[in-house]
C-alpha positions, 0 to 999 in steps of 0.5 A: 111636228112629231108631237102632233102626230103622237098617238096616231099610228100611220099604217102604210101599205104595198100592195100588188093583188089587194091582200096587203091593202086587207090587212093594212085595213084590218090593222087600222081598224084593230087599233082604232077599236083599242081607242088608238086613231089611224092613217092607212095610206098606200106608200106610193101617196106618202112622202118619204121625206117625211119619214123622220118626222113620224112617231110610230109607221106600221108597214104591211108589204107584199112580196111579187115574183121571185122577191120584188117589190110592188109597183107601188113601192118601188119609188119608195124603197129607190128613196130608202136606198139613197147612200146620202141617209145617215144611219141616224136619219130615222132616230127615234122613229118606231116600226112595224112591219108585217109581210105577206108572201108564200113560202112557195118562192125561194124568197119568201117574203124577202121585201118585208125581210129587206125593208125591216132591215133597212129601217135599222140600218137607218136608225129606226126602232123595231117596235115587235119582230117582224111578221111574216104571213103565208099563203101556203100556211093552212091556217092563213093570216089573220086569225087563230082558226084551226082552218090568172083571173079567178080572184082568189084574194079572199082565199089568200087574204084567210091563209095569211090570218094564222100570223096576222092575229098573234103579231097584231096582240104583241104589236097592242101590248108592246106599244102600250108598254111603250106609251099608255096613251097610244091605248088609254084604256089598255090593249085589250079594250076592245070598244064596239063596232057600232060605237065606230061609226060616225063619218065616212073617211070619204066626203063627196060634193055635189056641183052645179052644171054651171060649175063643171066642165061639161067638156069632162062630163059628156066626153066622147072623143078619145082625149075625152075618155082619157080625161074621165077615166084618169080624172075617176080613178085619181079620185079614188087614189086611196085604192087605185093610186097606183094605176095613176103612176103610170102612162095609160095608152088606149088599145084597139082589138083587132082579132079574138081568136079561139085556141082550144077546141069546142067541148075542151072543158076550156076557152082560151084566146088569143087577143091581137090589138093595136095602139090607138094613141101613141104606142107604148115602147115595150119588151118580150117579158112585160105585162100588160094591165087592161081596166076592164068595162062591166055590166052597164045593165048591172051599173044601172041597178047598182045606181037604181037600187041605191037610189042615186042620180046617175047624172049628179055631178061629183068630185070624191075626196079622202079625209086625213089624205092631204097631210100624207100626199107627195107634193106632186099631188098637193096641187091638183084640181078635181074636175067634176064628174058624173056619178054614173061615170065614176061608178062606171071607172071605179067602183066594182058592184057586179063582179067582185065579192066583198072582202072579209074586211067588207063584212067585218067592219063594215057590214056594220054600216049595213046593220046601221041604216038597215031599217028591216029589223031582220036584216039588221040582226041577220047582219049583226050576226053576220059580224060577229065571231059567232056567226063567221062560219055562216058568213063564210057560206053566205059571202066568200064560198059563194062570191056574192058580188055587192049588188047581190049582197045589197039585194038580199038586204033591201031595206039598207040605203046607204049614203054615197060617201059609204058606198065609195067607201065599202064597194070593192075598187074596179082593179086593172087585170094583168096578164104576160104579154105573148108577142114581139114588137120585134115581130109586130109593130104597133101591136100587143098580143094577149093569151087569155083564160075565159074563166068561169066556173060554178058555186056550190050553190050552182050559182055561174060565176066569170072573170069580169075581164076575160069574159069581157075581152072574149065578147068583144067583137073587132069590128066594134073599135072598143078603146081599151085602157091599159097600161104597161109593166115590167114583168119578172121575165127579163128580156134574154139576150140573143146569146143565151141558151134558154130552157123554157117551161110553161105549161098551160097559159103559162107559154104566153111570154115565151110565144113573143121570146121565140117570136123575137129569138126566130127573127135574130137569128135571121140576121145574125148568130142566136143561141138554142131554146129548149121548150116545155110545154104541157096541156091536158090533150090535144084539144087544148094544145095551144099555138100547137102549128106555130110550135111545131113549125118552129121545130123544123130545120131552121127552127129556133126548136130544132135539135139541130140547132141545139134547140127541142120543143117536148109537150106533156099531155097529161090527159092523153094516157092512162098515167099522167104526165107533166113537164117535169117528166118530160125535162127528166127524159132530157136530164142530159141535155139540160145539163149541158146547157146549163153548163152553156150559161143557159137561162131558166124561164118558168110561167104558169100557175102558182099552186104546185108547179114552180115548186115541183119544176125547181124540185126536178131541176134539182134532182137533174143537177144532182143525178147529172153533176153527180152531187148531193141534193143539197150541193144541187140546191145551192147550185140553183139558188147561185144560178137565180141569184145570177139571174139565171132563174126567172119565175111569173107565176099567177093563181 
């Protein structure tokens, strides 16, 4: 078995926001240019009981929340941690892992960190050191340059370039050290893209009406759509594999509220819905992942300009993915779908820019049917080291969609099979729930961004989900897919004391803490909640009367009770204030509920703000246990490894 498999590396990757599937990718396509075939496969459609029966597995891992595994992985890495695998269960097993985190979280990158060293302890043989990319690192990951809806991925994608690029050259040279054949002509015999280009790694059939079940095809009840959306996405598992992972549940919005002022500078709603199938047992603290509509004027055009039949009926399959699959999914059968459906469920062409890997690799297959010779040169150009700088302009500075990029390049007709291919997958968006089911049955509260913004160019650029849910008109009865998640905030009991701070969007998780905290301590003892919120001014304070309501007598806020609510305007006045500032003025009293076994809870954005709010609690813990900045340090590290100190934070 394993000598079959020589020469071939399997690269598997875990991915949350889609950086470690780029990388995954750009690895793959490194070493197949070395002359060296690959397998790139999410781990979650990878069976690890197969694991001692590889050659060579390069791992690329992300690293969510305050050190968790991705979703995808978390079967996974359960199967590694089984006490019953010997420590020689992977003898003679070759590894590589490469991580991607930010050094930003106290535990950076910690899942490559346990992942590597659990493949030691069960006998595997590290091929090179571990490598560790960050999103904070200025030169980013995969290259050696001297450089919650906004798709930064691109952005995060090019800072973990400075590490990527140095590790892939010692992973070359060691495993050509290792055994010649892995690299036949050497590790730095790079063959040309263009003599890459063969077949698509997807093939697409094509079936009869006759054939089909046109029960799938022309679905209009919900059981329907539930059918066509769960039979597109699983044909596209080598992307979105692991939305199929989980139950899917349909959602109904029932009010689209705006919560900022007109001419605030920002739209920011809040989305009730109701479950429309069987509801979905959840706590405060979940995520919610709703599968965005696009554009069916820009799915047409897309359709259109590629000359497809929308009403072709196809299935999608993965060459070299039946080896690799568990066995749960050895067995299914495709159903045929229509090619506008499939398109519709899974492929984004109006709102996601193409990746670098995109344009890289695969800008080349543009080059390859381009029949214009301008285009092809312009696109060769494109791909090549000299013309990067350019190629950032055009595509990542700008968010070119794919529609757009076909547009600028109309004589490039692609076959079907590439394009499934090339084209970004359409991704569910996550987002902290901000309701009870303690306080609304059935229900799920949402608390929404409305993103846009503008390109250098002045080109208008919005969220695809957030724009979508804000359009949405209740009376309409639009079925949303979503699916349900643990976040990284735990549910509290009602018997710990809690310092929140979320400024921003950053209060939708605590909106649905303090719903649920209010009706405990209505009916029994429940302890005090300290709150500190920030916004801009009073235009954008959000769920401002329900705060303040909450702040009176009977509150779960009032100081009475033990509780405060403490809001930083930090537009308000001449100097600037933050929620630091505000938990400063109440040193004291955060002491003291730390010393009451009190828990922290921090959401918001991921740029500065956790970093500087774990900086102030440092300070306070210092100033008022009379300790050292570093005894105050530790002191924090033991209370998150606790469990004390929670942290969701999003770009």
């Amino acid at each position: 078995m394993r000598e079959e498999k020589r020469n071939k590396l399997l690269i598997l990757y875990a991915s949350q926001t889609g950086n470690a599937l780029d990388a995954a990718e750009r690895i793959g396509r490194e070493s197949e240019r070395r002359g060296c075939p690959v397998v790139v496969r999410p781990v979650d459609d990878y069976d690890a009981r197969c694991l001692p029966e590889e050659d060579t597995v390069i791992f690329v891992v992300s690293t969510t929340g305050q050190g968790d595994t991705p979703d995808s992985m978390k079967v996974f890495w359960r199967f590694l941690l089984q006490k019953s695998l010997s420590k020689q269960w992977l003898e003679g097993v070759r590894y590589a892992v490469f991580g991607l985190g930010d050094s930003g979280y106290q535990k950076f990158n910690f899942v490559a960190k346990k992942l590597d060293n659990r493949l030691l302890d069960l006998g595997a043989t590290a091929v090179v050191e571990r490598g560790l990319g960050d999103d904070q690192h200025p030169s980013g990951y995969d290259h050696d340059c001297d450089e919650k809806e906004i798709d930064y991925n691109f952005i995060s994608s090019h800072r973990y370039e400075g590490a990527l690029d140095p590790w892939m050259r010692s992973l070359w040279r060691r495993l050509h050290q290792i055994d010649p054949s892995f690299f036949p002509q050497g590790p730095d015999h790079v063959i040309e893209e263009m003599k890459l280009i063969d077949q698509p790694k997807v093939h697409i059939t094509y079936h009869s009406i006759d054939n089909a079940a046109s029960r799938l095809s022309n679905a209009s009840d919900l059981e329907g759509i539930r059918m066509q959306l769960e039979t597109a996405r699983s044909m596209s598992a080598g992307k979105l594999s692991n939305y199929n992972n989980k139950a899917v549940c349909f959602l109904k919005m029932i009010k689209n509220q705006p919560l900022t002022k007109s001419g605030s500078g920002k739209d920011v709603r809040h989305f009730e819905f109701e479950f429309v199938s069987a509801a979905i047992e959840y706590e405060v603290g979940d995520v919610l992942e709703i599968l965005p509509s696009q554009d069916p004027a820009a799915v047409d055009t897309f359709i259109q300009r590629c000359n497809l039949d929308p009403d072709a009926l196809i299935t999608v399959q993965h060459k070299e993915m039946k080896n690799y699959l568990p066995d749960i999914h050895k067995n299914t059968t495709e159903v045929p779908i229509k090619l506008r459906t499939f398109v519709e469920l899974t492929m984004d062409v109006a709102s996601a820019s193409p990746r670098r890997y995109f344009f890289e690799a695969r800008i080349l297959v543009m080059s390859y049917f381009a029949t214009a010779e301008h285009e092809k040169e312009r696109l060769q150009y494109f791909a090549s080291p000299e013309g990067r700088d350019d190629l950032y302009k055009y595509n990542q500075k700008e968010r070119r969609t794919v529609l757009e990029v076909l547009e600028d390049f109309p004589s490039v007709q692609m076959p079907i099979d590439w394009l499934v291919q090339l084209v970004p997958p359409l991704k569910t968006r996550a987002f902290s729930i901000s309701s009870s089911p303690l306080a609304h049955p059935n229900q799920v509260h949402l608390t929404v961004s409305v993103v846009s913004w503008t390109t250098p160019y002045k080109r208008k650029r919005t969220g695809l989900c957030s724009v979508w849910l804000a359009g949405l008109d209740p009376q309409q009865g639009i079925y949303i897919p979503a699916r349900f998640q643990k976040g990284s905030l735990p549910r509290p009991p009602p018997s710990v004391p809690l310092i929140l701070i979320g400024p921003g969007t950053g209060c939708a998780p605590f909106r649905g803490f303090v719903e649920e905290r209010a009706i405990q301590s209505s009916s029994g003892p429940a302890a005090p909640i300290i709150f500190f919120f920030g916004c801009r001014n009073e235009d954008d304070f959000l769920y401002r009367e329900l705060w303040l309501s909450h702040s009176l007598n009977d509150g779960v806020f009032s100081e009475a009770k033990g509780g405060g609510f403490y809001v930083a305007f930090s537009r308000k006045q001449p100097q600037k204030v933050y929620v630091q500032h505000k938990m400063l003025e109440q040193s004291q009293r955060i002491w003291n509920l730390l010393l009451s076994k009190a828990s922290i809870y921090v959401a918001g954005s991921a740029t500065k703000m956790p970093s500087d709010v774990w900086s102030t609690f440092e300070e306070i813990i210092s100033k008022e246990g009379e300790a050292s900045r570093d005894s105050a340090a530790n002191w924090l590290k033991a209370l998150q490894r606790a469990g004390r100190y929670h942290v969701e934070a999003w770009s």
